[in-house]
Every structure is written in structure tokens, then in C-alpha cells.
N, C-alpha and C positions, 0 to 999 in steps of 0.2 A: 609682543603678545598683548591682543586686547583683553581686558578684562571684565565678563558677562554681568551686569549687573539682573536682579529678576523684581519686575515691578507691578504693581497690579495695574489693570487697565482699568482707565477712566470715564468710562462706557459703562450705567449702572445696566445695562441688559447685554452686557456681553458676554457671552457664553466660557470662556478661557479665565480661569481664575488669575493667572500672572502669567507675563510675558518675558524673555530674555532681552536684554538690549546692551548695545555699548553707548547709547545716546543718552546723556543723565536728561535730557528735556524732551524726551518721546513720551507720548502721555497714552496713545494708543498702541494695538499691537499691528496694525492695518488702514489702509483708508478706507477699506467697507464700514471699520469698527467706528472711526472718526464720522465719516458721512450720519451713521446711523445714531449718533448720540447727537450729532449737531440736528438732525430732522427731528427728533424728538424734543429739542430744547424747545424750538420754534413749535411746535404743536401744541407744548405746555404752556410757553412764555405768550404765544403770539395768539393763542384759541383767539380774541373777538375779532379779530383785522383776517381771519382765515375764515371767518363763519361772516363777516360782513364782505370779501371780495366773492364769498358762493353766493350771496342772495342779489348780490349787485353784480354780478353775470345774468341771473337768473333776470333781473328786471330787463335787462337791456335784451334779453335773448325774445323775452314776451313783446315788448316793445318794437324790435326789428320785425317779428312776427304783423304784428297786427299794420304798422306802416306799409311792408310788401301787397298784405289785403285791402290797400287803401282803406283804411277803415281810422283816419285821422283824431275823429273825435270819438270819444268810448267815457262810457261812465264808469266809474270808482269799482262796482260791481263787476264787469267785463276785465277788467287790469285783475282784480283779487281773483276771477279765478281761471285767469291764465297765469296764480303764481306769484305778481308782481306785492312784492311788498313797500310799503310806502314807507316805510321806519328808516330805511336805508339809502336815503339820499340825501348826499352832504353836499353838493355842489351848486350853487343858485344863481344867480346872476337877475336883474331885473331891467326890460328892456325901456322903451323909450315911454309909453304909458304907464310906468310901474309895476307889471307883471312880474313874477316870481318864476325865471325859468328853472326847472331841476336839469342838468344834464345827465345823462345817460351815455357813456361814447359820444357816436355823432349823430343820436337823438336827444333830443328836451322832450320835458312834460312842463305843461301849463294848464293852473288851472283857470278855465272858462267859464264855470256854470257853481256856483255854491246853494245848494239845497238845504233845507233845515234837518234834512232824512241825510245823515253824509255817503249813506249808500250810493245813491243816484247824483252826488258831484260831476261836473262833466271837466271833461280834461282831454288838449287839444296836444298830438303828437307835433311836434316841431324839428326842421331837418336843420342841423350847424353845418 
């Protein structure tokens, strides 16, 4: 005969104050309960890598956009308000004249044109 031990679950938003188990290292009472404390760890623990891959979709989504329109080159102004934010690229490479490519997927941005106004910067979409 096994013998029940009653444990609290280690899920602090789980609804079930204690569970029965005969498992001394069962920490949940469920795998919903498990999934939903491990998604919340990563939402607490990982917020800026979760808020930096939504704005770095969001760039590459404005970028796909505007290369489909062939509309290659766009100024600084045209990218800010289809969205794209410029804080959020970490990936660069520089080609055979020194350029600073950013990648995007399998778009690059380069900048082409420097303004003393950095609104009207010009920047040329590039295809990898």
C-alpha cells in the first residue's frame, strides 16, 4: 500500500492549495500547472529579450513592407513611422568600403545619406 503524502504546489498562481502525491519530487499537481509557472518565470525573468524580439519583428515586418514597394531608399522619418525603431539592432557587419550593415532577417539597412537634421538621414534597404 502506497502512502499519500499532501504537498503544496509550486505554482505561486495556482489555484489548488495542496495536492496528494506518492512522488516525494512532484513539485506540481499537473502539467497545465507546470507549463503555467514555467511561462510566467520567462515573462518575469526574460521581459527585455521578449520586448526586444516584438520591436525586432516589428522592424523586419516594416522593412519587408517597404522593399516589396521597391521603395529602397527611405529616410529616417519614413522607417519611424512605419514603426521601425532604431534602438533595436544589434547585428552589423561592415562591407567592403566600410559601411555598417544592420541585418534584419534577410534584409540589411545602411546608412547612405547623414544629415545634420537626423530626421531626414537616408538609408538604403539591402537584400542578403
Amino acid at each position: 500500500m502506497k502512502v499519500l503524502i499532501t504537498k503544496k504546489c509550486e505554482n505561486p498562481k495556482c489555484k489548488l492549495p495542496a495536492f496528494k502525491t506518492d512522488n516525494l519530487k512532484k513539485k506540481y499537481h499537473d502539467v497545465h500547472c507546470k507549463n503555467q509557472a514555467n511561462y510566467w518565470y520567462k515573462v518575469e525573468e526574460y521581459a527585455w529579450e521578449i520586448l526586444m524580439q516584438k520591436i525586432r519583428k516589428n522592424n523586419i515586418k516594416a522593412l519587408k513592407y517597404l522593399y516589396s514597394k521597391n521603395f529602397i531608399i527611405n529616410s529616417k522619418e519614413t522607417l519611424m513611422k512605419l514603426g521601425f525603431n532604431f534602438n533595436f539592432s544589434y547585428i552589423h557587419y561592415s562591407d567592403e568600403a566600410g559601411n555598417k550593415i544592420f541585418r534584419f532577417g534577410n534584409l540589411g539597412l545602411m546608412q547612405i545619406a547623414e544629415n545634420p537634421n537626423s530626421k531626414y538621414d537616408q538609408y538604403k534597404i539591402v537584400p542578403f
